[in-house]
N, CA, C and O atoms as a GROMACS GRO file, in nm:
protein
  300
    1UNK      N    1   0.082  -0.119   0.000
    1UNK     CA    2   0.000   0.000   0.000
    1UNK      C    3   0.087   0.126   0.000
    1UNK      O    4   0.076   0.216  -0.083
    2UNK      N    5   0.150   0.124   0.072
    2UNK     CA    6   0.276   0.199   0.072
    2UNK      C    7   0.354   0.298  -0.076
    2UNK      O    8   0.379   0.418  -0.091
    3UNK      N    9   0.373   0.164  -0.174
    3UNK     CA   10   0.418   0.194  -0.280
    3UNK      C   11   0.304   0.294  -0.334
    3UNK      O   12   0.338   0.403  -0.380
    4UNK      N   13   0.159   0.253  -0.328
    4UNK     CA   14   0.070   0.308  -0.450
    4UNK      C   15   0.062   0.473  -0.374
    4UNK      O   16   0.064   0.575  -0.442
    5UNK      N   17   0.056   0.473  -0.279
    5UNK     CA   18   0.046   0.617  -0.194
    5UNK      C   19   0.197   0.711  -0.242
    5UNK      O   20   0.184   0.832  -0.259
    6UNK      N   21   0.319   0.653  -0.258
    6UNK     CA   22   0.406   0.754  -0.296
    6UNK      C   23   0.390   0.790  -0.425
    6UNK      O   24   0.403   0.905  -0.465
    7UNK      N   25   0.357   0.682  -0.503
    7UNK     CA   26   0.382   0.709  -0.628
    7UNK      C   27   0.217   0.810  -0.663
    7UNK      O   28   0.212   0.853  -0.778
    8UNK      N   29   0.128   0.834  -0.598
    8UNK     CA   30   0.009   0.914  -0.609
    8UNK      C   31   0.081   1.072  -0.580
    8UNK      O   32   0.062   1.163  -0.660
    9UNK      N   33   0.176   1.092  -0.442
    9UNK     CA   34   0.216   1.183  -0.423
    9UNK      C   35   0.310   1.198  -0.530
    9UNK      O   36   0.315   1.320  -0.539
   10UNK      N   37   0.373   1.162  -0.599
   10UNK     CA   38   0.448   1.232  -0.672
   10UNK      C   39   0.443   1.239  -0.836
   10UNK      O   40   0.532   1.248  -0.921
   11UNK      N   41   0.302   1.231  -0.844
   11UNK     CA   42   0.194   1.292  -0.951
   11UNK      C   43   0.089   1.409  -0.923
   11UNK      O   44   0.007   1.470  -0.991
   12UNK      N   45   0.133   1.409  -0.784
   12UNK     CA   46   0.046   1.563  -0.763
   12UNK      C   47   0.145   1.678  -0.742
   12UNK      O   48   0.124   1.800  -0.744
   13UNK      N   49   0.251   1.612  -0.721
   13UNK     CA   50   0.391   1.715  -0.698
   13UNK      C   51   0.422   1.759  -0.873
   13UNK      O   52   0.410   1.693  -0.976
   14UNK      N   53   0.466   1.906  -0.847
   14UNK     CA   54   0.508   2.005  -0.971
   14UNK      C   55   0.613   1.874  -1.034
   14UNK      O   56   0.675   1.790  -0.969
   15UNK      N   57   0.609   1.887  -1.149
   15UNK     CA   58   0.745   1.830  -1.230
   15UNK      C   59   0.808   1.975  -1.293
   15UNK      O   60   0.776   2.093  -1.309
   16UNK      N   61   0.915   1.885  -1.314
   16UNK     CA   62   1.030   1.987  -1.377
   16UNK      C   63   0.949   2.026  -1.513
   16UNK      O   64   0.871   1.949  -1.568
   17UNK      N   65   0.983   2.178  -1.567
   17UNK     CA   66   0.943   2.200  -1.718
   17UNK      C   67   0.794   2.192  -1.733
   17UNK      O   68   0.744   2.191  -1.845
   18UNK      N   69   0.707   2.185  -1.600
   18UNK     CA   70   0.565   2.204  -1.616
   18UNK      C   71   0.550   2.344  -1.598
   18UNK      O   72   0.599   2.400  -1.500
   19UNK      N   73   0.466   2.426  -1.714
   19UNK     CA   74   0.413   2.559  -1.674
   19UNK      C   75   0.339   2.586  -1.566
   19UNK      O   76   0.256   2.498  -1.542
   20UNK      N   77   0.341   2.710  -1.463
   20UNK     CA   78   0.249   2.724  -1.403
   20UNK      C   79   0.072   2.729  -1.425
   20UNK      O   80   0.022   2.774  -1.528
   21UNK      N   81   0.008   2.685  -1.335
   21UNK     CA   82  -0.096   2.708  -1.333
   21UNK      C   83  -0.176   2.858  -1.414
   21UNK      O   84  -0.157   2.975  -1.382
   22UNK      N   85  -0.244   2.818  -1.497
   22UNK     CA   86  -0.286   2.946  -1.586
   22UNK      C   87  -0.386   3.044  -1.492
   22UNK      O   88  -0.394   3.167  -1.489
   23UNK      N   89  -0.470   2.927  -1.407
   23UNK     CA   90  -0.513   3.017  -1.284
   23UNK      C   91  -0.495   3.053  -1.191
   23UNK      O   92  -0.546   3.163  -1.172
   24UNK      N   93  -0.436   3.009  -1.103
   24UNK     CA   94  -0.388   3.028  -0.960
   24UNK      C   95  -0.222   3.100  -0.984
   24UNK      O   96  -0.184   3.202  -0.925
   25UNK      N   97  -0.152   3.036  -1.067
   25UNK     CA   98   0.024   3.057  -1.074
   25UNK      C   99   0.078   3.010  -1.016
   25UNK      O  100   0.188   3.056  -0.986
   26UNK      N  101   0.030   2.883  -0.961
   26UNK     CA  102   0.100   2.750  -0.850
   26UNK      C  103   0.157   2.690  -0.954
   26UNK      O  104   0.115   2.718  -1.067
   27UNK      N  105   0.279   2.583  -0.935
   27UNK     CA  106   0.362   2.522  -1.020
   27UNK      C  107   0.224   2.446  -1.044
   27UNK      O  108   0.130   2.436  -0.965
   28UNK      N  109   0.243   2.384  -1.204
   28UNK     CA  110   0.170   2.279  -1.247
   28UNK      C  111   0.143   2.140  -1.200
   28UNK      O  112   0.213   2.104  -1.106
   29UNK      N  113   0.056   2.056  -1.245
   29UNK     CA  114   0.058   1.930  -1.180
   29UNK      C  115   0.050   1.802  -1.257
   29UNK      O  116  -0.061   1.749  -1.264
   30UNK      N  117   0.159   1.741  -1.320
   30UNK     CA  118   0.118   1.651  -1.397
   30UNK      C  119  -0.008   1.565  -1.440
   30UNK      O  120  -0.030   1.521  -1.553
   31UNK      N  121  -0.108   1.547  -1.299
   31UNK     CA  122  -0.213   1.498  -1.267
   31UNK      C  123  -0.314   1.580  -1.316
   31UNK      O  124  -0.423   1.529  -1.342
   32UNK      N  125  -0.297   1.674  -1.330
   32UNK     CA  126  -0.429   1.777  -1.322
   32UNK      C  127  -0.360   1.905  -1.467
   32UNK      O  128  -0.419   2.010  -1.492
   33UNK      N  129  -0.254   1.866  -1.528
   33UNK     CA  130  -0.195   1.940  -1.646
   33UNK      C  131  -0.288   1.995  -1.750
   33UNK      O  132  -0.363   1.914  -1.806
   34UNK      N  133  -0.296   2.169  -1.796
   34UNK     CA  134  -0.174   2.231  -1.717
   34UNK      C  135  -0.210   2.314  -1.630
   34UNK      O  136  -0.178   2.432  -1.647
   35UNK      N  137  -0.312   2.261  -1.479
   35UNK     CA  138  -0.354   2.278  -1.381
   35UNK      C  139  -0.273   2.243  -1.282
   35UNK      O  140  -0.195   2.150  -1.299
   36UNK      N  141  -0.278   2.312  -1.164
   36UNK     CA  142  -0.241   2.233  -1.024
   36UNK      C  143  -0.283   2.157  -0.950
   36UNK      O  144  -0.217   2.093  -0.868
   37UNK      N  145  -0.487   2.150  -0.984
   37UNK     CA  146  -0.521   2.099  -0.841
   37UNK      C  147  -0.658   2.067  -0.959
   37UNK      O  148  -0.645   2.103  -1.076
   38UNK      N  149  -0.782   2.000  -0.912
   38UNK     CA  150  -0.896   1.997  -0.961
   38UNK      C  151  -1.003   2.121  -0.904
   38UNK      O  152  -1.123   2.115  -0.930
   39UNK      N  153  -0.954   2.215  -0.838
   39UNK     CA  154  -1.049   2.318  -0.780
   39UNK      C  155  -1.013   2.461  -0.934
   39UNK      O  156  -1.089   2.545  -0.984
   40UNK      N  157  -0.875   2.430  -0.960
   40UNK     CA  158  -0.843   2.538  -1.100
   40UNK      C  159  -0.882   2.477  -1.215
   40UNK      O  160  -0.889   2.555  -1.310
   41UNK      N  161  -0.915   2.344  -1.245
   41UNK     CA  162  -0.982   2.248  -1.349
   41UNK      C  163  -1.104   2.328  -1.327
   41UNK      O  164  -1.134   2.414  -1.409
   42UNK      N  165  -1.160   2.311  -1.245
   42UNK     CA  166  -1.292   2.310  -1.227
   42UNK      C  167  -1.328   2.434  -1.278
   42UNK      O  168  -1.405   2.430  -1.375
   43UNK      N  169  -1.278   2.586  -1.223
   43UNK     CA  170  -1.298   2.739  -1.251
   43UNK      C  171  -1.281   2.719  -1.379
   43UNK      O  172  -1.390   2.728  -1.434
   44UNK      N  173  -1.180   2.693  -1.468
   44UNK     CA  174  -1.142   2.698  -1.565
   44UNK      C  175  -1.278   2.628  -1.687
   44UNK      O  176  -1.299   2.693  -1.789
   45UNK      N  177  -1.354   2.505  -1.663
   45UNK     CA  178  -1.432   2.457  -1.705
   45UNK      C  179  -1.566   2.558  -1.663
   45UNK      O  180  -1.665   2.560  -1.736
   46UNK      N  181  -1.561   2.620  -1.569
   46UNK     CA  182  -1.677   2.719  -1.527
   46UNK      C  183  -1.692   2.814  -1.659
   46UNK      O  184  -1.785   2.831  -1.738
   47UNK      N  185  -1.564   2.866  -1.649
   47UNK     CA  186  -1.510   2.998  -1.751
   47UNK      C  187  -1.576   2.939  -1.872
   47UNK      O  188  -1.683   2.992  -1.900
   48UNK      N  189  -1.535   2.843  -1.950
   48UNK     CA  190  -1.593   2.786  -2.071
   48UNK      C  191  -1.740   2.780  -2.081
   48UNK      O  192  -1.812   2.826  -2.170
   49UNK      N  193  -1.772   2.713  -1.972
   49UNK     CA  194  -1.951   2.714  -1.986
   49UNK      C  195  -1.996   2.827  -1.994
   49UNK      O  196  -2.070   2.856  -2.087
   50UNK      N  197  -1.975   2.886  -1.932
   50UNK     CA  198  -1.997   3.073  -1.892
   50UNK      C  199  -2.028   3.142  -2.066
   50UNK      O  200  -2.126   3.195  -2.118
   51UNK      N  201  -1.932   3.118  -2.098
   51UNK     CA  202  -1.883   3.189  -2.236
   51UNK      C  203  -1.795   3.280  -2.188
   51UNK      O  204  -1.774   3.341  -2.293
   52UNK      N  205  -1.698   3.358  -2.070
   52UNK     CA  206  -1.608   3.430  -2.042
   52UNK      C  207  -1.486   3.411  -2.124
   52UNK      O  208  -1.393   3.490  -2.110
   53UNK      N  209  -1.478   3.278  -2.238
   53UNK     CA  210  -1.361   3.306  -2.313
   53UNK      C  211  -1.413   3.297  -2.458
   53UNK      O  212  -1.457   3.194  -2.509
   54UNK      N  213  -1.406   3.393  -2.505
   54UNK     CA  214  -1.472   3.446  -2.653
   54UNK      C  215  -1.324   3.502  -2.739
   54UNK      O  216  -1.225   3.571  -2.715
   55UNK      N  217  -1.381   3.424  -2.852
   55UNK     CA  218  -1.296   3.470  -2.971
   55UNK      C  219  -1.323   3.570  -3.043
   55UNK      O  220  -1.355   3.543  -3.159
   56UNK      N  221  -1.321   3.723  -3.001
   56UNK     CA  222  -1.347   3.778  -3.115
   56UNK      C  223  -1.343   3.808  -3.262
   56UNK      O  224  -1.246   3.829  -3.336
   57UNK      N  225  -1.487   3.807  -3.291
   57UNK     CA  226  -1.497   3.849  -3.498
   57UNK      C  227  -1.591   3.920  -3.530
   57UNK      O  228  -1.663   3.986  -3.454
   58UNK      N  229  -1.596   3.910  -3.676
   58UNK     CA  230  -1.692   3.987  -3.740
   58UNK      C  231  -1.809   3.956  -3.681
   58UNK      O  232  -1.833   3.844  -3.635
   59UNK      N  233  -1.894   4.060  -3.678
   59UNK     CA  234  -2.074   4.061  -3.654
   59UNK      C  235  -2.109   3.945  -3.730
   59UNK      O  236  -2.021   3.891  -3.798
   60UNK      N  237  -2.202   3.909  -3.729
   60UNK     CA  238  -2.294   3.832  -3.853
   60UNK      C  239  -2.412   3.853  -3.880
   60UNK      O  240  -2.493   3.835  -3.790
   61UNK      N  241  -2.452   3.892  -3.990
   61UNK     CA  242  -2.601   4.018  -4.024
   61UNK      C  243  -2.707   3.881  -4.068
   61UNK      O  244  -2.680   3.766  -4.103
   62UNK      N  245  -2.798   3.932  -4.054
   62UNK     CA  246  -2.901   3.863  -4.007
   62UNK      C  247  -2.982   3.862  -4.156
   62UNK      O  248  -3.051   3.964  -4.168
   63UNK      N  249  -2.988   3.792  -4.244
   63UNK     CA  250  -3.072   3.777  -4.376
   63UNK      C  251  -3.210   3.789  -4.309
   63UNK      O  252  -3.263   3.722  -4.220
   64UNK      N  253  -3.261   3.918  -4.394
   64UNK     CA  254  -3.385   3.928  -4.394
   64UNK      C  255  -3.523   3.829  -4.471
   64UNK      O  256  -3.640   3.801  -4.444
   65UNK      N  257  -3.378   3.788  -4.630
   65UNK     CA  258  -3.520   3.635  -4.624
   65UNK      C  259  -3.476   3.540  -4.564
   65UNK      O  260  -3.555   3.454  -4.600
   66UNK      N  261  -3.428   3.506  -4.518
   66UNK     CA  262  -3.404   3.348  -4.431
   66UNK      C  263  -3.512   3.344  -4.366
   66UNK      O  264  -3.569   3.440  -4.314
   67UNK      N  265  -3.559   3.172  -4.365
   67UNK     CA  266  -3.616   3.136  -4.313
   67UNK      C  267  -3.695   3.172  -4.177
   67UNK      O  268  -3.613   3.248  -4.124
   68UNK      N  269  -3.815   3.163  -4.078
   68UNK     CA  270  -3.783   3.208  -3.977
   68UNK      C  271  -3.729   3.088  -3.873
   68UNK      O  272  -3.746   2.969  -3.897
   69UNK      N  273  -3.645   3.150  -3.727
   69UNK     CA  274  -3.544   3.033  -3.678
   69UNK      C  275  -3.680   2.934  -3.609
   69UNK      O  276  -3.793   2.928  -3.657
   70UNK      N  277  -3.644   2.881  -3.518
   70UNK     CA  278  -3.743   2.753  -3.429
   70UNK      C  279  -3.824   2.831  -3.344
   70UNK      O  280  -3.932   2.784  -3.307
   71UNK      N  281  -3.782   2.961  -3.303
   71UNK     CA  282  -3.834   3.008  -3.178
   71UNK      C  283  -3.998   3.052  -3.226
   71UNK      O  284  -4.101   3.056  -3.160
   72UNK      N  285  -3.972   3.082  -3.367
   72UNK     CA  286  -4.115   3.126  -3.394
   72UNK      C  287  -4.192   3.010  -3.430
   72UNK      O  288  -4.310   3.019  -3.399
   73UNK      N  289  -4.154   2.892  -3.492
   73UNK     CA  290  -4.247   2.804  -3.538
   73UNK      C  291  -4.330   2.739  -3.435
   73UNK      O  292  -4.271   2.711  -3.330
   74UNK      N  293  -4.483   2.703  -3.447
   74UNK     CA  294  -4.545   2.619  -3.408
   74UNK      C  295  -4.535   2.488  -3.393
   74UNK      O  296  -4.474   2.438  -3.488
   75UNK      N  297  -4.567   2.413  -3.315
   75UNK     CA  298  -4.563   2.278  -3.303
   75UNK      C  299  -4.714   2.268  -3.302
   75UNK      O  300  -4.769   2.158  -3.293
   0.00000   0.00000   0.00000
């Protein structure tokens, strides 16, 4: 038991040549790369759902004949 417990700790420990954490700025974690911990996984997956990381571009104009979308149709 012994063995499986060190070798767990030293997959949560920083490795050499891992970037820091993009959120926090804690050394990285091989386990959780290129995170430190599952609590900066987690924010980070927040951010995405959110939409807080957007690619900005062009507008996109809205055709006046197109179809109309789902919201108007009847069922």
């Amino acid at each position: 038991m012994e063995a499986s417990r060190s070798s767990m700790a030293e997959t949560d420990e920083a490795a050499p040549g891992l970037r820091p954490c993009p959120i926090c700025g804690k050394p990285g974690s091989p386990r959780y790369k290129p995170f430190c911990s599952s609590r900066c996984a987690d924010i980070d997956l927040g951010r995405w759902l959110k939409g807080s990381y957007v690619i900005p571009g062009e507008p996109v104009e809205e055709d006046e004949d197109a179809p109309p979308g789902r919201e108007g149709e009847d069922r």
